[in-house]
N, C-alpha and C positions, 0 to 999 in steps of 0.2 A: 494353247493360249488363245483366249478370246477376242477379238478383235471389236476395238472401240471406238467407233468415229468422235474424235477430236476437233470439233466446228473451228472452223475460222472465230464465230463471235459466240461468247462463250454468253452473251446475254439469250439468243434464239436457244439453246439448248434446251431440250423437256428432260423434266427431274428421272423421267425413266430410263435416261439411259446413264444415270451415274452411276462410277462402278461399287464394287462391295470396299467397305472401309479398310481392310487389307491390303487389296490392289492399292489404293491411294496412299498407303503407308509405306509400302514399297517403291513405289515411283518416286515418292518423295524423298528415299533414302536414298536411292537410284542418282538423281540429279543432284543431293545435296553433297552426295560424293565428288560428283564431277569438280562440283564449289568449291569442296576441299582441295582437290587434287591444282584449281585453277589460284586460289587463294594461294596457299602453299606455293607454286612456282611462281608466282607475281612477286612476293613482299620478299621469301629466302635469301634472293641475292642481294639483297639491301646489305645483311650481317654477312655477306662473303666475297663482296669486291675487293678487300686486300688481298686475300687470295688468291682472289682471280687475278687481279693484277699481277700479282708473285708469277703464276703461272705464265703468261704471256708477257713478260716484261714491260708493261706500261705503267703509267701513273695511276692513282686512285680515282681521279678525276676522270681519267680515261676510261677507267674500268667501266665510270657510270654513266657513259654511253647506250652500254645496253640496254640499262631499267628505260631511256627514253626511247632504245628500239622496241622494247617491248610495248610500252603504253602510244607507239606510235600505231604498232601493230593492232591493237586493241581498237582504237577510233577511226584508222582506216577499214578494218576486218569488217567490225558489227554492220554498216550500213553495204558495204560493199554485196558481202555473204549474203545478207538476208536480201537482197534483189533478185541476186543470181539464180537462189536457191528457192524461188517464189512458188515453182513446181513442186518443189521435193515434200515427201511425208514428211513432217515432223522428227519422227521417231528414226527414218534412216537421218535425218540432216544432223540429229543431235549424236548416231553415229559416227558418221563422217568430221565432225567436229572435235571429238574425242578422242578419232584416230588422229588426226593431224595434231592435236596440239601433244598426244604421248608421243607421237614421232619426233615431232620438234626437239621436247625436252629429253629424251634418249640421245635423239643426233647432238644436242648442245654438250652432252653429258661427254664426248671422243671426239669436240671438235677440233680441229688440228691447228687451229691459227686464230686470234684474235678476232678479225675480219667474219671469217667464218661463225665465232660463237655469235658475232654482235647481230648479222643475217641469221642465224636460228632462233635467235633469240624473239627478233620482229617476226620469224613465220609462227613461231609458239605465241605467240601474243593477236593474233588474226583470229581464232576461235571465241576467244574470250568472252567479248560481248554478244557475240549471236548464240551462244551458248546460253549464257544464262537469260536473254531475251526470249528465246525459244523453249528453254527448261522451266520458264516464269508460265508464259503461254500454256504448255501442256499440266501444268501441275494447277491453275488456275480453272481448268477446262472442266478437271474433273471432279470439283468439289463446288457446292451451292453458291449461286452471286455472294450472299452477304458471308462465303469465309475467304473470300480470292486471298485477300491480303494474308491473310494467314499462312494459305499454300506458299504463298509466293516468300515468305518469310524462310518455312520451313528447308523451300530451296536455297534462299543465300546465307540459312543458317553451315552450311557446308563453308563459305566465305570467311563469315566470322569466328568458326571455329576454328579454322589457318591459322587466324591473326594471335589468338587463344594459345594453340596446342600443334599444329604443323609446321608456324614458321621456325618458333624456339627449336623445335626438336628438330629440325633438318640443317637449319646453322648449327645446333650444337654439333652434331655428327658431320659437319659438311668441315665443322672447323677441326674436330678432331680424328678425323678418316681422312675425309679429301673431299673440295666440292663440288666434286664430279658424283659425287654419292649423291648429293641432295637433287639433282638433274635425274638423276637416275632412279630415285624414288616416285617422284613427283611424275615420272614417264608410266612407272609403275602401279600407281595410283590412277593414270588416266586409263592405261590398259583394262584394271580393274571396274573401272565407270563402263566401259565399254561394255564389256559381260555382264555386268546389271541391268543394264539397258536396254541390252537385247534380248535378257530373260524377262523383266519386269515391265517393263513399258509396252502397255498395246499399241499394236498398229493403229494407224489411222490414215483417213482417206485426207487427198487431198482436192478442196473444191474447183468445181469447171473451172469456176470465175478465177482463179491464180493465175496471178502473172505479174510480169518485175514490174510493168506499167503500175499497175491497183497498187504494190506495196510503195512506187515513187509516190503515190498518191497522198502518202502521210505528210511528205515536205507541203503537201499544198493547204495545208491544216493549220491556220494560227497557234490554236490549242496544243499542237504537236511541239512546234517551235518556243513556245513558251514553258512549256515543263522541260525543256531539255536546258531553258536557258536558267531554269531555278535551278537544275543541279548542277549546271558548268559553271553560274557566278555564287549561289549563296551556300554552295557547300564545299565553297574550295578552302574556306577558314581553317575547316579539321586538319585538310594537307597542309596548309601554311604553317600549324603547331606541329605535327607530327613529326614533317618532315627537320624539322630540329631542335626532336625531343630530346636526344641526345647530350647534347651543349646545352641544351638549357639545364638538365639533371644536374651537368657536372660543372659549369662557369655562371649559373646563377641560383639553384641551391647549394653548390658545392659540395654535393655527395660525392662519392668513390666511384668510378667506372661500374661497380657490381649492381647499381643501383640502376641504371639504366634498364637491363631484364627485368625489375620490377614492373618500372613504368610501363613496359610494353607490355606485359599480362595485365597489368590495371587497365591500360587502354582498350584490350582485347577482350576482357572481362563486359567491360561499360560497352563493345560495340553488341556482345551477343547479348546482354540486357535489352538495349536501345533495341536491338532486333526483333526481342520477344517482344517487350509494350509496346514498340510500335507498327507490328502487324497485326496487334487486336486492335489499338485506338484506329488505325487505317479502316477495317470494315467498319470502326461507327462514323467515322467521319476524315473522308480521303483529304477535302482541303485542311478541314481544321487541323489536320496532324501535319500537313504541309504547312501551312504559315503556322504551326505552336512550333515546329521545331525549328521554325527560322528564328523566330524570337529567343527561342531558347538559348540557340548557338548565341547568339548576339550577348547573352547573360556568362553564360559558361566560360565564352572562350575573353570576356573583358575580366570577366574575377582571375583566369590561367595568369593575366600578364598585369594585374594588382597582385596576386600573392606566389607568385612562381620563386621567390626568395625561401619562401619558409616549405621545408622541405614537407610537408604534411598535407598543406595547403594543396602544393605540387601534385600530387600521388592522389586529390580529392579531387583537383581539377581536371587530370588527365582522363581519370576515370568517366566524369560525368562528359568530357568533351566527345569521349568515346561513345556515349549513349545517344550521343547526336545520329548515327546512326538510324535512328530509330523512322527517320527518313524512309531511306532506302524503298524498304516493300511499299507505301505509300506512292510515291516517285514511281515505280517501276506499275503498280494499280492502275496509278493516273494515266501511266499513257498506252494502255490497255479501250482505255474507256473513251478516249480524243482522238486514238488514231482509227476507231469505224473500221473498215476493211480490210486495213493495211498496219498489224497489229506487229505482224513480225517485226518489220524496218522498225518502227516507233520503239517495241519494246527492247530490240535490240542496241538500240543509239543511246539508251541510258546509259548503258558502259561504258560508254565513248563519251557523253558526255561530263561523269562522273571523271574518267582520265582526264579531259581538259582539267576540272574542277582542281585536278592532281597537280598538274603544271601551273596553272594560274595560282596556286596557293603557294606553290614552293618559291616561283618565281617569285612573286611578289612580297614573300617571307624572307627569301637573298636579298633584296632591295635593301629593305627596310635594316637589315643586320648590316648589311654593307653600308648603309650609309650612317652606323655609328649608334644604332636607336636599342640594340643588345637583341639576345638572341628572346626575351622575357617578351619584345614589341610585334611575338608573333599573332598573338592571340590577342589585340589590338587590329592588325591586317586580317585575320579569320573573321572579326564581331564587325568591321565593315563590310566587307565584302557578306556577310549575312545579310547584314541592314539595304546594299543593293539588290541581292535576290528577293526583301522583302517587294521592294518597286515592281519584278519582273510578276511576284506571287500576287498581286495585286492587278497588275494588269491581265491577269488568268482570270483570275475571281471575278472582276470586273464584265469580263468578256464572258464569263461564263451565266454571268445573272442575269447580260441583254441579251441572249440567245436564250434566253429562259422566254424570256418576256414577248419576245416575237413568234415562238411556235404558237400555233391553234388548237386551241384551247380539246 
């Protein structure tokens, strides 16, 4: 296997050293596995905390404790990891990454006590975002500036196809085997990342200049802090709908429980759409796909909670709320290009910031249901909290046109 240095800034690279279009179809398959295998254990246990609960004799409520150790894991991990890890190759760190999170989810799969799954759970969720921060990076590295967004698609197309095709099929089998299977898959699948990655991913070198110091260096970035705050406020809408898609299917169209696995393939469908068009629109234009799909959300997710009665309307809106997505590789480009030196921390804290996005939308989606407004007033809290990430997307832009304006000419 050929060994390919992987720069720090993927803008300095000369065209001669990109690899042959096979290499680059492979790595990309490489990492979007991982996606899968990371997608897959994130959302699964969403469809098996009865279960779980069954298992350990607690409440359901109690059960879902974990999803919040897991996404606690995830926004502590990304910034943490890629500090630590400012020395490391790439290519071992995305090793190292892959082994601990299939460890995790194996050890979650025989854990012996509540306590113990809810602690596996938060170390399986610590890879998360340095993974695909650092999988964005290498798969970004090796294809020309104007397709970044595209590579970087292809890797979290592994993501949205979970939400598609991993999560159903591991609930379904988790519910009718046990949901110690779906832990055990998902361990199984990261194992399998592993040996792709060590066959397909060239080595690369890592620069003098690395060190945890350069990669703290992103926090001192306006630019940095301001695209993480577009994806922790304006795209926490999706999670405010999603997270209770459920009750809205069945106490406001009033479908049949069965109907519910629709909506989440329609949703899953609209994220790997949203995925594809919006990693081509991203290389023609990174802002403009950043504030068009804030406004979008703002559209999408106001008509969800006007027509969330008629069940058709439903099934139309989930779909397109899902293409909101289309974000994502944009998001993940942007801070590629703002954090300069320090690409790893940057690209990694999108994951973490997207989990916030997760809890501030769920959070503020209970509110609003809780305080008697139906579960339909979700996508009403998504189309504002949009309308505030346009403010944050504006002050980017903003900042981005006077720092035009003052370099020399």
């Amino acid at each position: 296997m050929s060994e390919i240095a992987i720069n720090d800034s993927i803008r300095s690279r000369p065209d001669g050293e990109l690899p042959s279009a096979a290499t680059v179809i492979l790595v990309q398959l490489a990492l979007a596995c991982g996606g899968f295998g990371i997608g897959t254990g994130e959302f699964a246990i969403m469809g098996l905390l009865p279960n779980v609960a069954d298992t350990f004799s607690v409440t359901t409520p109690q059960a879902g404790y974990v999803i919040s150790a897991y996404a606690l894991g995830v926004v502590i991990g990304a910034p943490v990891i890629a500090v630590l890890a400012a020395k490391m190759a790439r290519r071992t760190l995305l090793l190292t990454l892959m082994l601990i999170f299939a460890a995790g989810n194996i050890a979650s799969a025989v854990a012996p006590s509540f306590e113990t799954f809810t602690v596996l759970r938060f170390i399986s969720g610590l890879p998360h975002g340095a993974y695909f921060g650092v999988a964005a990076l290498v798969a970004a590295s090796m294809v020309p500036v104007h397709r970044r967004a595209r590579a970087v698609g292809r890797v979290m197309l592994g993501l949205t196809v979970a939400t598609l095709l991993g999560t159903p099929l591991t609930t379904f089998f988790g519910q009718s085997l046990d949901w110690q299977v779906a832990f055990l898959s998902v361990g199984v699948v990261g194992l399998l990342t592993v040996v792709l990655i060590w066959f397909y991913v060239p080595k690369d070198s890592v620069s003098e200049e690395a060190s945890f110091l350069r990669e703290l260096g992103a926090f001192r970035r306006p630019q940095v802090w301001l695209t993480l705050g577009i994806a922790a406020v304006g795209y926490g809408g999706m999670f405010a709908m999603f997270s209770y898609i459920a009750s809205t299917t069945t106490e406001v169209a009033m479908l049949p429980e069965s109907a519910v696995p629709i909506m989440l393939v329609l949703f899953g469908v609209g994220m790997n759409a949203g995925n594809f068009i919006g990693s081509w629109l991203a290389d023609k234009s990174l802002l403009g796909t950043i504030g068009g799909s804030l406004v979008y959300n703002i559209v999408v997710l106001t008509t969800f909670s006007l027509t969330a009665a008629n069940p058709y309307m439903l099934g139309l809106s989930v779909f397109f709320v899902g293409c909101g997505f289309a974000a994502g590789p944009a998001l993940q480009t942007r801070l590629m290009d703002v954090a300069a030196d320090a690409q790893t921390l940057a690209a990694a804290s999108n994951h973490s910031a997207f989990n916030i996005a997760n809890a501030i939308g769920a959070w503020l989606g209970g509110l609003v249901i809780a305080w008697g407004y139906g579960f339909a007033a979700t996508g009403y809290v998504g189309a504002a909290l949009s309308f505030l990430g346009l403010f944050v997307f504006a002050a980017s832009a903003r900042l981005e046109r006077r720092s035009r304006c003052v370099q020399p000419a």
